[in-house]
N, C-alpha and C positions, 0 to 999 in steps of 0.2 A: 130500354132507353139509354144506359150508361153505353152499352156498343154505340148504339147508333149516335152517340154523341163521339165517343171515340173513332168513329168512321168517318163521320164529318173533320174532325179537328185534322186528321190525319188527309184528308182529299185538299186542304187548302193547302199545301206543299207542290199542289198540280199550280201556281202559280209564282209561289217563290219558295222553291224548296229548301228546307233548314235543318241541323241536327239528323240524327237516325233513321226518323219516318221521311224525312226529305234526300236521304241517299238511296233509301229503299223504293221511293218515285222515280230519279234518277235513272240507277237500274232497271227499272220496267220502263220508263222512255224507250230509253235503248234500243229494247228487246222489242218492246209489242208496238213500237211507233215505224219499225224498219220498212215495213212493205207499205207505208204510206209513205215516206219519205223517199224509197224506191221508184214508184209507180210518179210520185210527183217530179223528181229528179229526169224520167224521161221524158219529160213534157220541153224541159231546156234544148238546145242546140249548146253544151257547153265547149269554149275552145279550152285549150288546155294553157293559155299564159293569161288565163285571167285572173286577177283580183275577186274576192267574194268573200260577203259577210253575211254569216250566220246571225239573226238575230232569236233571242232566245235559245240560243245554243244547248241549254240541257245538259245533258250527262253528255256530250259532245259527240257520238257516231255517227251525225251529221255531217261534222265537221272534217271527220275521217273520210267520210265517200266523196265530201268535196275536193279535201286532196286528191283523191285519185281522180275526178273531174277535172281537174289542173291542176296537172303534175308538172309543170311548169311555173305554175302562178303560186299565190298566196293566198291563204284564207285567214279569215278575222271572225271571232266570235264574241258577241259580247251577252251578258245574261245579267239581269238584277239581284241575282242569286247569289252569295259570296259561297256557298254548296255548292253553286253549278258550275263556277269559274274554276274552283279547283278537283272536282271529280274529271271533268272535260279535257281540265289539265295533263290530269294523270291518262286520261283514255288516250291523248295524243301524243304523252310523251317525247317520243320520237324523232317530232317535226315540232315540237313546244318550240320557240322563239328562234325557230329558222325558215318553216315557212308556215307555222299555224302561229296564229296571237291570239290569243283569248285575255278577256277582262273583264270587270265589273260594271256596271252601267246601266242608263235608263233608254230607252229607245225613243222617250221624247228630249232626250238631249246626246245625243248620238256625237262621240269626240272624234270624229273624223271629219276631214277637209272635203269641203265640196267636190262631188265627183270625181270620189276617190275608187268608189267599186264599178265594178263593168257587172256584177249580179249579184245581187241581194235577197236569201231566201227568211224566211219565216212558217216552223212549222209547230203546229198546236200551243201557236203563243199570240194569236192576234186576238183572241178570245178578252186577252189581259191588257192590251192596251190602255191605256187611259190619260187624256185623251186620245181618242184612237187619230180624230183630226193633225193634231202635233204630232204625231206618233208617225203620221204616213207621212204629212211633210218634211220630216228629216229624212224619209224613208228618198222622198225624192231628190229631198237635196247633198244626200253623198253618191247617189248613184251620175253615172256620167250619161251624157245626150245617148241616147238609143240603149241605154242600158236596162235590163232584167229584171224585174221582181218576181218571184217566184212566191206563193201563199200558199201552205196543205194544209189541211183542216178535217181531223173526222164526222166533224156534225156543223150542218149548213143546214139547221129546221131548228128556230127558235121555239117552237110546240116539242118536239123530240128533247131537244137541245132541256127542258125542264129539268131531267132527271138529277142534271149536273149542275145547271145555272139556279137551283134551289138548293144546292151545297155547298159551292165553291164560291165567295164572296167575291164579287168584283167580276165574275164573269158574264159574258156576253156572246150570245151564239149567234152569229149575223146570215142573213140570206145570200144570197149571190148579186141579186138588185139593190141591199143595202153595198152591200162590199164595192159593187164597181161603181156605184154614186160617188161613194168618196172617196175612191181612188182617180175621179176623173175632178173633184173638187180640188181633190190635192194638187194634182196638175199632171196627171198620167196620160198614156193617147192614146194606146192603142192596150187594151184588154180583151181579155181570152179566159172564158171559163168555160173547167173539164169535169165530170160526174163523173163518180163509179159510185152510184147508190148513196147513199148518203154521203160520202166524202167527196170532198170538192177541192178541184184546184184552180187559181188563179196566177193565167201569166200577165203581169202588166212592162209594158213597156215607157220608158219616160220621152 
């Protein structure tokens, strides 16, 4: 019983990671999130002078393959995680505040000016939204007219989707027919959704 209560306490960091057990999620982001964020990054057509923001940015290797997607452009990351803002930091060093930004924030109040990004991705973080409605209308209103959203997700079977959303407070494992309802409520137009077995991607266009 004390494990499995120490297992639980330690999985609620998969939403806002904090302290030790919250760097140690970070790190496995990373690592075991790469070929999902791989496989979903080829789904873009990305140019290389674009703008892009990461939301839930993570331990930031995200934000690294973005750069290299636009090697020209800038990326933005922003995470609710005061953990994740500064591990993503250090992952990016390099390009920190010349052409990566990262910061602290909520993604239902998102501190950028309308139609600032030309593609905005989100991976194993829409789960955490809340509201997820507020949460995708900001989403639409910094992206620019014919702009990208990009969604990866490992689990898209709220039945499967159990194992997790009976540990992790506050999560929510949405279908593909929930997911593109409200991305078309929000005011999206044109949506594309990809399987590879239980992981799903979605591309939304505004």
């Amino acid at each position: 019983m004390r494990n499995k209560h120490l297992l639980n306490s330690i999985l609620q960091n998969t939403s806002c990671p904090k302290g030790f057990w919250g760097r140690m999620i970070l790190w496995g982001m990373n690592r075991f999130h790469a070929s999902l964020a791989r496989r979903g990054m080829k789904q873009v057509n990305w140019q290389p002078q674009w703008t892009v923001l990461d939301i839930g940015c993570g331990g930031g290797a995200n934000l690294n393959r973005l750069l290299k997607q636009c090697p020209q452009g800038k990326v933005y990351g922003i995470d609710l995680s005061e953990e994740s803002v500064v591990f993503a930091s250090k992952y990016n060093v390099k390009e920190l505040n010349k052409r990566c930004f990262i910061q602290q924030g909520s993604v239902c109040s998102l501190p950028y000016k309308d139609g600032t990004f030309d593609a905005v991705t989100a991976f194993e973080t829409v789960y955490f939204w809340s509201p997820i409605e507020i949460a995708l209308a900001e989403v639409v209103r910094v992206l620019r007219e014919g702009g990208c959203f990009l969604v990866g997700l490992e689990a898209s079977s709220p039945e499967l989707g159990k194992m997790w959303t009976e540990r992790i407070k506050g999560m929510v494992v949405y279908t593909a027919g929930d997911l593109k309802d409200l991305l078309i409520e929000a005011g999206f137009s044109t949506i594309q959704v990809v399987h590879n077995k239980e992981e799903m991607y979605i591309i939304a266009r505004k």
